[in-house]
C-alpha positions in Angstrom: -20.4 5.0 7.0 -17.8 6.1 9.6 -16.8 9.4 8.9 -14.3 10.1 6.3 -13.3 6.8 3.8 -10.7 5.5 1.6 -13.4 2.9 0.2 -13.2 4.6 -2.9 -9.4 4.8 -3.3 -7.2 2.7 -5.2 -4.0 1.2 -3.7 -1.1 -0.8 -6.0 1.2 -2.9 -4.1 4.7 -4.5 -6.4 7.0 -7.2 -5.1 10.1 -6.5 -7.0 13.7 -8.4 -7.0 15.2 -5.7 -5.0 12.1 -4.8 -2.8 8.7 -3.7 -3.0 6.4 -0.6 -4.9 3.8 1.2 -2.8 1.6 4.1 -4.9 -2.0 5.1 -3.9 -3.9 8.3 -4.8 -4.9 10.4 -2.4 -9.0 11.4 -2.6 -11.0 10.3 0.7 -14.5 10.1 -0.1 -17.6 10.1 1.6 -20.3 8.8 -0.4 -20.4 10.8 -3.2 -18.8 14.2 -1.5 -14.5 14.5 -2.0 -14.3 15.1 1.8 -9.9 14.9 1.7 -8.0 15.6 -1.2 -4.5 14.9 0.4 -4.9 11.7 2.2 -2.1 9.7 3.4 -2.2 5.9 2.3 0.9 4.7 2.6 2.7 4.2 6.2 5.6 3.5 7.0 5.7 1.0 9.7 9.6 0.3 9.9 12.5 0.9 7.9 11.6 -2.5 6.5 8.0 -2.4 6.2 5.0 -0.2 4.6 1.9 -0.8 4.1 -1.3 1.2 2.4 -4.8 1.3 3.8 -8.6 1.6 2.0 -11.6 1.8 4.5 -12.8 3.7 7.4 -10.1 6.3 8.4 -10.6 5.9 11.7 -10.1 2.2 11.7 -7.0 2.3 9.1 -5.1 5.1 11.4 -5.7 2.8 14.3 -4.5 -0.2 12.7 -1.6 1.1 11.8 -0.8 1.8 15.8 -1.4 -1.4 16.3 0.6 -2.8 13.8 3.8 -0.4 14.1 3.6 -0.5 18.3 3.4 -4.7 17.6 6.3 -4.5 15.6 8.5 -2.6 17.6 7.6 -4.4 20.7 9.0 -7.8 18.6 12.6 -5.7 18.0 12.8 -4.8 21.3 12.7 -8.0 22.9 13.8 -10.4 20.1 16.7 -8.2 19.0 15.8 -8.0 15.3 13.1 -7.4 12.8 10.0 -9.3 12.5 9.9 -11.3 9.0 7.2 -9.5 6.6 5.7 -12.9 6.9 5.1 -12.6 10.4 4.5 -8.9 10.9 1.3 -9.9 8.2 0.1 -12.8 10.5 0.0 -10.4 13.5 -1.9 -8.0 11.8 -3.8 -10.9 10.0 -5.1 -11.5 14.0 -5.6 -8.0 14.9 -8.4 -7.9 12.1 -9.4 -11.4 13.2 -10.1 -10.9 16.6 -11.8 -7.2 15.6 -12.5 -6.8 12.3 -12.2 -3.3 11.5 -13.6 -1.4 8.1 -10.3 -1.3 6.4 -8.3 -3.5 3.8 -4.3 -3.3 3.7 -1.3 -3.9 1.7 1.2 -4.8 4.2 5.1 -5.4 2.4 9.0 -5.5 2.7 12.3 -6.5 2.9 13.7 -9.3 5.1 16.5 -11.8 5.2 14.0 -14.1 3.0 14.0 -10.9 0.7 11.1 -8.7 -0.8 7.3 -9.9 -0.4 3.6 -8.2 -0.1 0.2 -9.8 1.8 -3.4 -8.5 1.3 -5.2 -8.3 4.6 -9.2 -8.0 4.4 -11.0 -6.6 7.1 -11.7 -10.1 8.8 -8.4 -11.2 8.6 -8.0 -12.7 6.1 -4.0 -13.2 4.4 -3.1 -13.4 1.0 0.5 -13.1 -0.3 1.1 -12.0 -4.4 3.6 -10.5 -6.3 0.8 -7.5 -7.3 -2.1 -6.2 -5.8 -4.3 -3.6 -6.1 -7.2 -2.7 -3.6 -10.0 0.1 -4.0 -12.4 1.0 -6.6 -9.8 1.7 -9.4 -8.5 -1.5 -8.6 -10.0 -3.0 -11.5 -8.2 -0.2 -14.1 -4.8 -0.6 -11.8 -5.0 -4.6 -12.8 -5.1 -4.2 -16.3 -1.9 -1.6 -16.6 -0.5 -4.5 -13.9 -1.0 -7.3 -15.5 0.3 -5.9 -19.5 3.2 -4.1 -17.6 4.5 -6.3 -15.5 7.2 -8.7 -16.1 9.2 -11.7 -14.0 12.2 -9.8 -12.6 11.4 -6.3 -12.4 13.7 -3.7 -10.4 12.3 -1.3 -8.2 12.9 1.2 -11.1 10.7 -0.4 -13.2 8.3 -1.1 -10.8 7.8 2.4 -9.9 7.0 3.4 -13.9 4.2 0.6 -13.7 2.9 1.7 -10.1 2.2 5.4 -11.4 0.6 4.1 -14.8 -1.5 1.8 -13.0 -2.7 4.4 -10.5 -3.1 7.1 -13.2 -5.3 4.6 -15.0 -7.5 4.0 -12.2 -7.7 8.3 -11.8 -8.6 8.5 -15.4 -11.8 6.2 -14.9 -12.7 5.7 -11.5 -14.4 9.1 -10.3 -13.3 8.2 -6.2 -9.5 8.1 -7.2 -7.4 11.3 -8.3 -6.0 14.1 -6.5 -2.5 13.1 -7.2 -0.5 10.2 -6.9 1.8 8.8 -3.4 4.7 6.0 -4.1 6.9 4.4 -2.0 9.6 2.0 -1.7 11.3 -0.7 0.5 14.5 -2.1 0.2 17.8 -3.0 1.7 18.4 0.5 2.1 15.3 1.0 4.0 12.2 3.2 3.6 11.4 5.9 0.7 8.6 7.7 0.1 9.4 10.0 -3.6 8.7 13.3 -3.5 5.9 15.0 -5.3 8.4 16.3 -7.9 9.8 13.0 -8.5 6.5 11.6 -8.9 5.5 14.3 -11.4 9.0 14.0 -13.5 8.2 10.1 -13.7 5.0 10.8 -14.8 5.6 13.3 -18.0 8.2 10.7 -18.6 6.0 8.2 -19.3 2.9 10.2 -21.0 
């Protein structure tokens, strides 16, 4: 094992109709030993794009240098933002080229509007309108799949986001320590604060 992981964590990607849902909880494990209790899993890479990570935490952090450095270097000499489509693909052939012990969500907003991809550690691409990575994964799906309807708002998708990640902290013992979300949408970047994240959440208990 390298170090400190996220293997055990569980990640929830949403495509909405205006933008994408990020959450995570934020234990780092290292085999059986709660070596983080405050890890950050969700990145912002651009005001259009986030992504979350699950692996070594090593390998994630330098991922996402590679990825945010790749996409700014496209702004900077094509003039605008690279398409969530292709900012995936790039990081789809970072992984290929060096697979590194990590799995990301990588999402956004473009002109061809809101959309997540699944990258595995090979490089392997996958786009869906939900995802969930990690151990808890399996407890995330199940709130994801009742939940979720055609059409939801970011609003919506938030409420489903926490209950799926609080599911997954109710059963799987390497998720908990409180819940991250974030969004991406026309108006950019937004990760909630932990208050806003706690009000949501008595709401819905």
């Amino acid at each position: 094992m390298k170090g400190k992981t996220l293997e055990g964590t569980t990640t929830v990607g949403i495509t909405c109709v205006d933008g994408v849902v990020f959450a995570s909880e934020r234990r780092a494990s290292m085999g059986n030993l709660v070596a983080h209790k405050v890890a950050e899993k969700i990145f912002k890479i651009d005001d259009h794009l986030a992504a979350t990570i699950a692996g070594s935490v090593a390998d994630a952090q330098s991922l996402m240098k590679v990825i945010s450095a790749e996409v700014s270097l496209y702004k900077m000499r094509n003039g605008e933002n690279i398409s969530v489509e292709s900012a995936s693909a790039v990081s789809a052939n970072i992984l290929h080229s060096s697979p590194l012990y990590v799995q990301t969500l990588l999402g956004g907003v473009d002109e061809n509007g809101a959309s997540i991809y699944s990258l595995d550690p090979a490089g392997g691409m996958i786009k869906d309108s939900f995802i969930s990575t990690g151990s808890g994964s399996l407890f995330a799906y199940g709130v994801l799949e009742d939940r979720l309807k055609e059409d939801v708002s970011v609003d919506e998708g938030i409420d489903v986001a926490i209950r799926a990640i609080s599911s997954a902290i109710e059963r799987d013992t390497y998720s908990g320590n409180g819940i991250l979300v974030a969004t991406v949408t026309k108006d950019g970047f937004k990760m909630l604060s932990k208050d806003e994240v706690q009000n949501k959440l008595e709401k819905l208990n």
